[in-house]
C-alpha positions in Angstrom: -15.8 16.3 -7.7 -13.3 14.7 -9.8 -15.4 15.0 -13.0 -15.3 18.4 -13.0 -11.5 18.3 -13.9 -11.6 18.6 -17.6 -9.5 19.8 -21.1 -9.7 22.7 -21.5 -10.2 24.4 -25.1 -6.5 25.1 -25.4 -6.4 20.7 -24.6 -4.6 21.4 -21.3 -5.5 20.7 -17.9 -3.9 21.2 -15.1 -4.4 20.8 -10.9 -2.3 20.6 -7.7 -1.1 17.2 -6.1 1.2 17.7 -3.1 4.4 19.7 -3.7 3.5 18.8 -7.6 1.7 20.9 -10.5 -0.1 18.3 -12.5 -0.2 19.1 -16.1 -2.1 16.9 -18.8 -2.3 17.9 -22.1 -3.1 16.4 -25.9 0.2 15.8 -27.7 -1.0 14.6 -31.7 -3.7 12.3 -31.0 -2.4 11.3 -27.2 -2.8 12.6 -23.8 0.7 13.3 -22.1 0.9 13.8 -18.0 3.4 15.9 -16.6 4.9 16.8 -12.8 6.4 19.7 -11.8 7.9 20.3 -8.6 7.5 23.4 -6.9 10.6 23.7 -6.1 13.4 22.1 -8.8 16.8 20.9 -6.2 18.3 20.4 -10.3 17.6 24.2 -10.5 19.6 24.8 -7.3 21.8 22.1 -6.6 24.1 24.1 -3.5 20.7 24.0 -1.3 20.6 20.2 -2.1 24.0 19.5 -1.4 23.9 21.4 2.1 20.8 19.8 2.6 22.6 16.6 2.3 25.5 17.7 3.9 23.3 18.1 7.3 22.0 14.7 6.7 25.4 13.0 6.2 27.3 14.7 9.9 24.3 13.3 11.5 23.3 9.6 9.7 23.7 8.3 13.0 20.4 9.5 14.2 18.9 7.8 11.7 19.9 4.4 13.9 20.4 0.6 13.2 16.4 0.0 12.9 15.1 -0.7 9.3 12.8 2.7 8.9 9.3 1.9 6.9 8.6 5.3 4.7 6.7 7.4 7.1 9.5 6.4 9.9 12.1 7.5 7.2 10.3 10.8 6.2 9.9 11.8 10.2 13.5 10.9 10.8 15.0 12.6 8.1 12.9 16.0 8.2 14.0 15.9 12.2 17.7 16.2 11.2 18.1 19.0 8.6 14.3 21.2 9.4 15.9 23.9 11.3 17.7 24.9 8.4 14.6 24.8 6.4 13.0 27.4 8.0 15.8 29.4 7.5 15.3 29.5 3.9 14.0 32.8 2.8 11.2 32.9 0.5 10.2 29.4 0.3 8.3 28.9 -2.8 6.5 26.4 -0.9 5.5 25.3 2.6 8.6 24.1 4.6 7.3 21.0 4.7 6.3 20.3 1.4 9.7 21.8 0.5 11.1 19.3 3.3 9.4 16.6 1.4 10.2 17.0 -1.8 14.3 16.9 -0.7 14.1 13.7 0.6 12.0 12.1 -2.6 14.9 13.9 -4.0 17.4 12.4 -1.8 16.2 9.3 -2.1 16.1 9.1 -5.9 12.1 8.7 -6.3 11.5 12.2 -7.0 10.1 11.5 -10.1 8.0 8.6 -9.6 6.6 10.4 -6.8 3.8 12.3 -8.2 2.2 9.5 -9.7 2.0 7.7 -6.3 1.2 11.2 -4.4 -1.8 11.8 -7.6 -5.2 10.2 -6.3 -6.3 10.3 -10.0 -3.5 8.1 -11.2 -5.1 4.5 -11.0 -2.0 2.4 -12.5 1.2 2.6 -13.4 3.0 1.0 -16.1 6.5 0.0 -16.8 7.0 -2.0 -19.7 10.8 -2.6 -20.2 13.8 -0.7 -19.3 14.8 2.7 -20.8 10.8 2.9 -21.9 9.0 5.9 -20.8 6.0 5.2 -17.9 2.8 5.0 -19.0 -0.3 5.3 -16.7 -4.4 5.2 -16.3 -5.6 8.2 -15.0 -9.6 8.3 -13.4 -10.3 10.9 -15.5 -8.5 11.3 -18.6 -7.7 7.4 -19.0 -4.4 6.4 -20.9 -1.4 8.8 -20.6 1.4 9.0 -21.5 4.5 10.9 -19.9 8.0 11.1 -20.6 9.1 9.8 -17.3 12.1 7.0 -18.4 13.5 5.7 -15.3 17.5 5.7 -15.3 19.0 2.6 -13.6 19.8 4.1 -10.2 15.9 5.2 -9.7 15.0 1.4 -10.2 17.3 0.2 -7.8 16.2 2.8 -5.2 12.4 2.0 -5.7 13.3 -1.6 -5.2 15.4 -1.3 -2.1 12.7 0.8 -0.9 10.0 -2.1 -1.3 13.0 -4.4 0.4 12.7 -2.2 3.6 8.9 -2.2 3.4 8.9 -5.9 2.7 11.2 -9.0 3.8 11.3 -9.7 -0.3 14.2 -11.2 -2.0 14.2 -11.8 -5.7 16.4 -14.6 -7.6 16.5 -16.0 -11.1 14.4 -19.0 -9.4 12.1 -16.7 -8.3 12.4 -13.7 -10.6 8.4 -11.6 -9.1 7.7 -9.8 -6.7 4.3 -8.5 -5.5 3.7 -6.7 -2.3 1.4 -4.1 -0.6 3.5 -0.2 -0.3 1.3 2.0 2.2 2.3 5.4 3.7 0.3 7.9 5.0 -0.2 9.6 1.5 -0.8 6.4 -1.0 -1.9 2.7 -0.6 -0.9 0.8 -3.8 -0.2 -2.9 -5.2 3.4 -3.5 -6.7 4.2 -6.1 -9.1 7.5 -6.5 -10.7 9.3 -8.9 -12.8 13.1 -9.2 -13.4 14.9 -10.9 -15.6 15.1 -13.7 -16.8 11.6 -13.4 -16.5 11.7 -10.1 -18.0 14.6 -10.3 -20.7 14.5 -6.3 -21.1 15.3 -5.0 -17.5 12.3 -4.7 -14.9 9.1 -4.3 -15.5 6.3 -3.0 -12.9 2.2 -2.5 -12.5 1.2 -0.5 -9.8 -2.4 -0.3 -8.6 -3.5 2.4 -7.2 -5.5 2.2 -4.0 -7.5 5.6 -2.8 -7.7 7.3 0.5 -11.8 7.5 0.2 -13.1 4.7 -2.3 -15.9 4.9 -5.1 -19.3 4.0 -2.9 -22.4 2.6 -5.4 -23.7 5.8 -6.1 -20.7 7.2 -7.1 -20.6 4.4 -9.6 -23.9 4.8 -10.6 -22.5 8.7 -11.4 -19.9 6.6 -13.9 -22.6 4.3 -15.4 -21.5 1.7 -14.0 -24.7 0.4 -12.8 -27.9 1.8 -12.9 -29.9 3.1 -9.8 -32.2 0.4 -10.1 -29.2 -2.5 -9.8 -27.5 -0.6 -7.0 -30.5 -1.0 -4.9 -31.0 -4.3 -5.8 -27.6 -5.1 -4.6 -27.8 -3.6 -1.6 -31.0 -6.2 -0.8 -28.8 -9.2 -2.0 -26.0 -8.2 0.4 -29.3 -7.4 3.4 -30.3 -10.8 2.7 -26.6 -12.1 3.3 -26.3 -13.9 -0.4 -23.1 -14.5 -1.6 -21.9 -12.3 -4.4 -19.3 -13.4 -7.0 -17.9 -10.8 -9.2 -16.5 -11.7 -12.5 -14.1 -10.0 -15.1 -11.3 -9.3 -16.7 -7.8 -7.7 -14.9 -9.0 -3.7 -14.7 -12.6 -4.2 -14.9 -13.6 -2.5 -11.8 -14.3 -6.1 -9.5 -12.5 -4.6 -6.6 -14.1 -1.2 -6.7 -17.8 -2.9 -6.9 -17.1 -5.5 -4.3 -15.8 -3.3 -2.3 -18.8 -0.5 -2.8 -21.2 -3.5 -2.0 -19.3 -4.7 0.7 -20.2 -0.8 2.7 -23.9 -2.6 2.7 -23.6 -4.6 5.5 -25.1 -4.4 8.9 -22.4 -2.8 11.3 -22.5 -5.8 14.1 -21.3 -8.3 11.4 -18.5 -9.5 12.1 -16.2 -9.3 8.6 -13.2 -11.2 7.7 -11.2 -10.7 4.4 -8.7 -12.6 2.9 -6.3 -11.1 0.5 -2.5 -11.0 -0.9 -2.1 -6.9 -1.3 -5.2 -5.7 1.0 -7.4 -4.6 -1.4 -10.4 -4.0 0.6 -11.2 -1.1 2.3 -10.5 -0.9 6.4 -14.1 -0.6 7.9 -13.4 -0.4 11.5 -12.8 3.4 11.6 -16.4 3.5 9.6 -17.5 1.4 12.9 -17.5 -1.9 11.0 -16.0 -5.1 12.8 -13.8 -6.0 10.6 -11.2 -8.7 10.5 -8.2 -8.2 7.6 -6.1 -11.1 6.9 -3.1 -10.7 4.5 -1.3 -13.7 3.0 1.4 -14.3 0.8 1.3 -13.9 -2.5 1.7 -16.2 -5.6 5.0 -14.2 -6.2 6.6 -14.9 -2.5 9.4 -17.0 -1.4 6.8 -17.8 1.4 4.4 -19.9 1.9 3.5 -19.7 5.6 0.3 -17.9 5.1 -1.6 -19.1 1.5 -4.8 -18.5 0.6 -6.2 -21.4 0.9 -4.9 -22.4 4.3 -6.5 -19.3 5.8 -9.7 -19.5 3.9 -10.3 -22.6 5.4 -9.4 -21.4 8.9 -12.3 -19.4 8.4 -14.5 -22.1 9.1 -13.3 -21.8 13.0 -13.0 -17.7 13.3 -17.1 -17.4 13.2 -17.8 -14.9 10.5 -20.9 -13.7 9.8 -19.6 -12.2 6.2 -16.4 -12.9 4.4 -14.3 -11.2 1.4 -12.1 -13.4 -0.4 -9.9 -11.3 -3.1 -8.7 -12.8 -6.2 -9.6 -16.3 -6.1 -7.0 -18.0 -8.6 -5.9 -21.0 -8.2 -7.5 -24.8 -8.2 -6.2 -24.8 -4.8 -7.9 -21.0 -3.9 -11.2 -22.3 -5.9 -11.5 -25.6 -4.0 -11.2 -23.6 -0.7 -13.3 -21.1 -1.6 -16.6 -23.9 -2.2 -15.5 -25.9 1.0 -16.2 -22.9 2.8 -19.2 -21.8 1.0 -20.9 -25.3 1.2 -20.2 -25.6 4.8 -22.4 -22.1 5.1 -20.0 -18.8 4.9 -21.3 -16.4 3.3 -19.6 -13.2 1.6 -18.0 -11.9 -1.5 -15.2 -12.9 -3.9 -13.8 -11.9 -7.1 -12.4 -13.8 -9.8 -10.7 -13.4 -13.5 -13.0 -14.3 -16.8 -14.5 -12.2 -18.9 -17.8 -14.4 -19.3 -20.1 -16.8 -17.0 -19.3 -19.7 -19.6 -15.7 -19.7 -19.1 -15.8 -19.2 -15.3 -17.8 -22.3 -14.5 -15.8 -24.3 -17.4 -12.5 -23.3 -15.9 -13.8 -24.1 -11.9 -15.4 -27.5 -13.8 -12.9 -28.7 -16.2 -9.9 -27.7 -14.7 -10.2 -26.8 -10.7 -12.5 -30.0 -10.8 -15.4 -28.4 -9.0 -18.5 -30.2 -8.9 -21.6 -29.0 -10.9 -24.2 -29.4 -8.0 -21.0 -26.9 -5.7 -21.9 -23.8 -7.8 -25.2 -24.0 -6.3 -23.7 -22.0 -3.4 -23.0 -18.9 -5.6 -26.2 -17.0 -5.0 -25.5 -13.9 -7.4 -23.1 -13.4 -10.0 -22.0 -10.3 -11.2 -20.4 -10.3 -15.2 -17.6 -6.7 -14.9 -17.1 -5.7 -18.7 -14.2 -3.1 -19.5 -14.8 -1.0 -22.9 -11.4 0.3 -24.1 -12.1 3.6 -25.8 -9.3 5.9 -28.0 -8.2 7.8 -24.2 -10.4 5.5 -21.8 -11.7 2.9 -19.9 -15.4 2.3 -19.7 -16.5 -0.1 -17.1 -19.9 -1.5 -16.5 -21.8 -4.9 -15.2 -22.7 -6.3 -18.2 -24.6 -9.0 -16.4 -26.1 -10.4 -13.1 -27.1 -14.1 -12.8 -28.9 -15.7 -10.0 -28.4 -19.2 -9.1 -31.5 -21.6 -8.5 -31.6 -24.4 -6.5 -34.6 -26.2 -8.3 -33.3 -26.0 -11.8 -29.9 -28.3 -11.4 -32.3 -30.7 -13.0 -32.6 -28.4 -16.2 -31.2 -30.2 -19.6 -28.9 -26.6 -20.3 -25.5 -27.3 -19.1 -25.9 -24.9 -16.2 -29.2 -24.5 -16.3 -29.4 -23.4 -12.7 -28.3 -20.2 -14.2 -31.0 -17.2 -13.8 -30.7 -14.0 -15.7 -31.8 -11.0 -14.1 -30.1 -8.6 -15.9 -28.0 -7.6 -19.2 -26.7 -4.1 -19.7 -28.5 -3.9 -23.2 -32.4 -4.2 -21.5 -34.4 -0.7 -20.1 -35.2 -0.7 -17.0 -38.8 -1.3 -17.4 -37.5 -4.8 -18.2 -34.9 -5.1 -15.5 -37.3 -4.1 -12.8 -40.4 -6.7 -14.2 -37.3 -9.7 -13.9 -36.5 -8.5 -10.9 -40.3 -8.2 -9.6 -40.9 -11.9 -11.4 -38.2 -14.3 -11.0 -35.3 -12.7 -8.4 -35.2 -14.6 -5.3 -34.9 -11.6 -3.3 -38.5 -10.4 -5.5 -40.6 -10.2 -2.2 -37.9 -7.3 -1.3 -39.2 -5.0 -4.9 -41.0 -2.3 -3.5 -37.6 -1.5 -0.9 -35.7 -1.8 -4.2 -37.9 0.6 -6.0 -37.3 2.3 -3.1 -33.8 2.1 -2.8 -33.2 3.4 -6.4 -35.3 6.8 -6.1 -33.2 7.3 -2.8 -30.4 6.9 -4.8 -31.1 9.0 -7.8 -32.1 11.8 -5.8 -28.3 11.7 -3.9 -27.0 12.1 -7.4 -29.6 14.9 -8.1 -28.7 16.6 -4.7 -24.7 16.5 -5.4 -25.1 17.2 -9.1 -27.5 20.5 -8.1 -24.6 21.8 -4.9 -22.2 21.3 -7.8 -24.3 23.9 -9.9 -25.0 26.3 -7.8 -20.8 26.1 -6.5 -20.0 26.8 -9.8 
């Protein structure tokens, strides 16, 4: 369990990532994160230059064909292996020690571990010649003293060029594309100058191999048994579900926990720029993913808005709309809702007030359209001195028969804020939720779900 990863009393930490010794440890009042291969080519640079050697006599193998990452990888380790295994003691396996050459060769060896690192959530590059700065899952802020030399940028972005058909000008100076392998899943934005008057900057979002479920959040404090079992009868009952907050405040990890809810013969679509959402159909989910082009793209074949309302003729029985932005994404979004789709979607604002006022006031959404919300879900984000503390701060239900209600959204329903007990929570669930009649399955729900956490929290005991 990831939690279990902790300072110790000399303030270091450390763990294994592929090929990589992780190393995290208190510097004066911050955390610093450190990689270390296990096997250093800078240390040895004559088995890095035969390496290359082998790789330059035969480039030709590599072909005329753009090669994706894993393609690249394959290729590569085909050419120069043999000699590989004819390495005496290898501090590593071959082909971890295979591996680590080609990040190497391919000047991202340093970046590397922080894509390879599942507890890395983000990565931050503020400005050229300014050390990289990231969120880790545990830990929260870090530092390290990674500072990116010139060449390293232009190799991570002619990387993302062969992933990508991307082309960045002064007209059109951001980027923003999806970079998936077989060992990390992640969200790239960049920005260049003019944009960006001090070099290239990047935010990288982290996407994991096995995603946070509702009682794993429930483990964080995210939510409370007794809301994750509610939850779970809003989705059962097929009510949509808007989740609110700021940038970082958990929306996609809780959509995408509630989203697991849903009966397996649904048929899913999602709609999204960087696919976000977790692939269900190995779980056995039908699942439909639909990626468009972002705000960032020279394209605009596939937008949001055009696909979202295509929906309306693909026959979903549930939908995931990521990131709802624009006036153009929120007008979309309500056409389809009011003409009966039902799903989730996310959105920025760090308060119900401001979300309605900006879909009101400046998307120019009809009062009377927010009655097809259903549920809405306020994300909060509490920055600590290391760490990130997120929660649902609130949950609103939307009601029909108050529109007529002299409150300026009066139609709003509040059955739950973060600062009430759960004696409270439960009686306003019991008393005014629309999905009341379901109580004693959500009582229910919430023992089942405490005694998974009492379960995994007692096998970690006895491990220890």
């Amino acid at each position: 369990m990831n939690g279990e990863i902790k300072l110790k009393q000399d303030g270091i930490s450390k763990y294994k990532v592929k090929g990589y010794r992780i190393k995290i440890a208190k510097e004066n009042k911050y955390l610093m994160y450190a990689a270390e291969p296990d096997f250093d080519f800078d240390q040895d640079p004559l088995v890095f230059a035969e390496l290359s050697s082998i790789i330059f006599k035969n480039k030709g193998r590599l072909g005329e064909k753009i090669l994706k990452f894993d393609e690249l990888v394959s290729v590569l380790k085909s050419i120069f292996m043999w000699k590989v295994l004819e390495i005496d003691d290898l501090p590593t396996e071959p082909d971890l020690f295979a591996e680590l050459f080609i990040f190497k060769l391919i000047k991202l060896d340093r970046i590397m571990p922080l894509f390879l690192d599942d507890k890395v959530n983000e990565i931050y590059l503020d400005q050229m010649n300014a050390p990289i700065y990231i969120d880790h899952k545990i830990f929260g802020r870090c530092n390290t003293k990674i500072v990116l030399e010139e060449e390293e940028i232009r190799s991570l972005i002619t990387r993302l060029k062969l992933e990508h058909p991307i082309s960045v000008t002064t007209k059109k100076p951001s980027l923003k594309i999806e970079f998936k392998t077989n060992d990390f899943h992640m969200r790239i934005s960049m920005d260049f100058p003019p944009l960006s008057p001090n070099g290239p900057t990047f935010n990288i979002r982290k996407f994991h191999r096995n995603p946070l479920k509702l009682v794993d959040l429930v483990e964080l404090k995210t939510l409370s048994p007794i809301i994750a079992s509610y939850l779970i009868e809003v989705v059962k009952e097929r009510r949509n579900i808007t989740v609110i907050g700021e940038p970082n405040s958990g929306k996609t990890t809780l959509a995408n926990a509630i989203d697991l809810y849903t009966p397996k013969h649904w048929r899913k679509i999602a709609i999204e720029d960087a696919i976000e959402s977790i692939n269900q159909t190995e779980l056995g989910y039908k699942q439909l993913l639909i990626q468009i082009d972002s705000f960032e793209s020279n394209r605009s074949l596939y937008t949001k808005t055009s696909e979202i309302l295509k929906l309306l003729h693909r026959s979903p029985d549930w939908i995931y709309l990521g990131e709802i932005q624009s006036s153009e994404h929120t007008r979309a979004m309500f056409e389809a809702l009011n003409a009966g789709l039902k799903g989730i979607q996310t959105a920025h604002a760090d308060s119900i007030e401001k979300i309605l006022r900006r879909w009101e006031n400046l998307h120019k959404i009809s009062v009377t359209d927010f009655l097809s919300l259903d549920t809405i879900i306020i994300m909060k984000r509490e920055i600590t001195e290391n760490n990130f503390i997120r929660t649902i701060a609130e949950i609103y239900e939307v009601r029909t028969e108050n529109i007529q209600n002299d409150e300026k959204y009066g139609f709003l329903e509040k059955i739950y804020d973060s600062s009430w007990k759960k004696e409270r929570t439960t009686t306003r669930i019991k008393e005014v939720s629309f999905i009341k009649e379901k109580i004693d399955s959500i009582v229910e729900g919430e023992i089942q779900l405490q005694e998974q956490i009492n379960k995994k929290n007692k096998q970690l005991i006895t491990v220890k």
